[in-house]
C-alpha positions in Angstrom: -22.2 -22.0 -30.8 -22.4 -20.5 -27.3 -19.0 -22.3 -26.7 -17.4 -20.5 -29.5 -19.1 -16.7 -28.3 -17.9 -17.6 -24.6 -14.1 -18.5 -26.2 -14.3 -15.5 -28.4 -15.4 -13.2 -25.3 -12.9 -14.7 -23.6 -10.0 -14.0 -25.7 -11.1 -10.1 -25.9 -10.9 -10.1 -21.9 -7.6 -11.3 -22.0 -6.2 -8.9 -24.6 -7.7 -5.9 -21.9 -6.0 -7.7 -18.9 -2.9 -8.3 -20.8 -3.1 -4.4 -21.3 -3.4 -3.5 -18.1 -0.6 -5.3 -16.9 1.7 -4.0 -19.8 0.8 -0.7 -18.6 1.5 -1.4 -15.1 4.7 -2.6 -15.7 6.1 0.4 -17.4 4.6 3.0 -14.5 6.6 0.6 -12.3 9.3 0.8 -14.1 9.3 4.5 -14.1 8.6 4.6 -10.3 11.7 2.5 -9.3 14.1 4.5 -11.8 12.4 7.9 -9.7 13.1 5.8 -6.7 16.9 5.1 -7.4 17.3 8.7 -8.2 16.0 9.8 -4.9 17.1 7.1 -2.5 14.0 5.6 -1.2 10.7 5.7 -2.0 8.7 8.7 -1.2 5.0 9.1 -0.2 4.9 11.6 -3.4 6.3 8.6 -5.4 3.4 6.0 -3.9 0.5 9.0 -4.6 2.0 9.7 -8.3 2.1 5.9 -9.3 -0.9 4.9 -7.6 -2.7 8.1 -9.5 -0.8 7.1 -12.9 -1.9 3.1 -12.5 -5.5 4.3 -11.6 -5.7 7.0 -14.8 -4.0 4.5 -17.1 -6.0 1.3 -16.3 -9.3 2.5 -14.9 -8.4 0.6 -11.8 -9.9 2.4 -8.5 -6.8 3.5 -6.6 -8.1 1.8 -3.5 -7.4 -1.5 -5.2 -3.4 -0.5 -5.6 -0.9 -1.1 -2.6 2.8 0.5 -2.9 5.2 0.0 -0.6 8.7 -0.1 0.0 12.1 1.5 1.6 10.8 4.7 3.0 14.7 5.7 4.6 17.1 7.1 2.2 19.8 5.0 1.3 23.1 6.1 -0.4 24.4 4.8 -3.7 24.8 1.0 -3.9 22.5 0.5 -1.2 19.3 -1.6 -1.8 15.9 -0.2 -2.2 13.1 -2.5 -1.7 9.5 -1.9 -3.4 6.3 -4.3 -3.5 3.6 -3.0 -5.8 0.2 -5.2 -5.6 -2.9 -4.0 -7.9 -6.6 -6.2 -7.6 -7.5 -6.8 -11.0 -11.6 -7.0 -11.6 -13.1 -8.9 -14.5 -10.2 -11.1 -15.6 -12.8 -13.6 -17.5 -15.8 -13.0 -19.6 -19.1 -15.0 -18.9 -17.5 -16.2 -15.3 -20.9 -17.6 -14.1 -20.8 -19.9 -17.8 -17.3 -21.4 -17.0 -18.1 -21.6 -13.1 -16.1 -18.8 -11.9 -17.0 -17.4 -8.8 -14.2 -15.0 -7.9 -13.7 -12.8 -11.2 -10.7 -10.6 -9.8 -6.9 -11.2 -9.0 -4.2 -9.4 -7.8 -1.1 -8.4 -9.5 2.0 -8.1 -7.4 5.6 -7.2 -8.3 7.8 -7.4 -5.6 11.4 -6.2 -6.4 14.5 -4.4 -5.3 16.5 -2.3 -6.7 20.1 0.0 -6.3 20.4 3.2 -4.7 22.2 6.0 -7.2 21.6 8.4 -4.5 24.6 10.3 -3.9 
């Protein structure tokens, strides 16, 4: 019966994982689009989407890293961005399944095209 709470646990922390990462994926989105629009990414950009991830998730914004082209480039040029975000508590009961290191780190690593005219 434990077995079956643990499983049952489990799938509940996977569902608020799977969340998060749904989430972060559309304020990423969002960022690059703001990011095309512009040219490069700006240190405004970085503080809004690490303020957005950290309000939409609950994740402490010193566990997000954004980086990426910080010189504009002009239409058709290529705009680089790598956004990595420490995920806590990815499985319930860790200590019952012999998980030491609860936490993982979400990364998207992309590029995009400038439409900065």
């Amino acid at each position: 019966i434990i077995l079956i709470m643990a499983m049952f646990l489990q799938m509940s922390a996977n569902q608020r994982t799977y969340t998060k990462l749904i989430a972060i994926d559309q304020l990423v989105n969002n960022f690059k689009e703001v990011a095309k629009e512009d040219g490069y990414i700006t240190s405004s950009n970085k503080r809004n989407l690490t303020s957005e991830i950290s309000s939409k998730t609950g994740i402490n914004s010193s566990n997000i890293s954004v980086s990426g082209t910080s010189s504009r480039v002009t239409r058709g040029g290529i705009i680089n961005y790598k956004v990595a975000v420490k995920i806590d508590d990815i499985m319930a009961a860790p200590k019952f399944w012999g998980v030491s290191n609860n936490s993982g780190t979400y990364t998207i690593n992309q590029s995009t095209t400038s439409e900065y005219i």
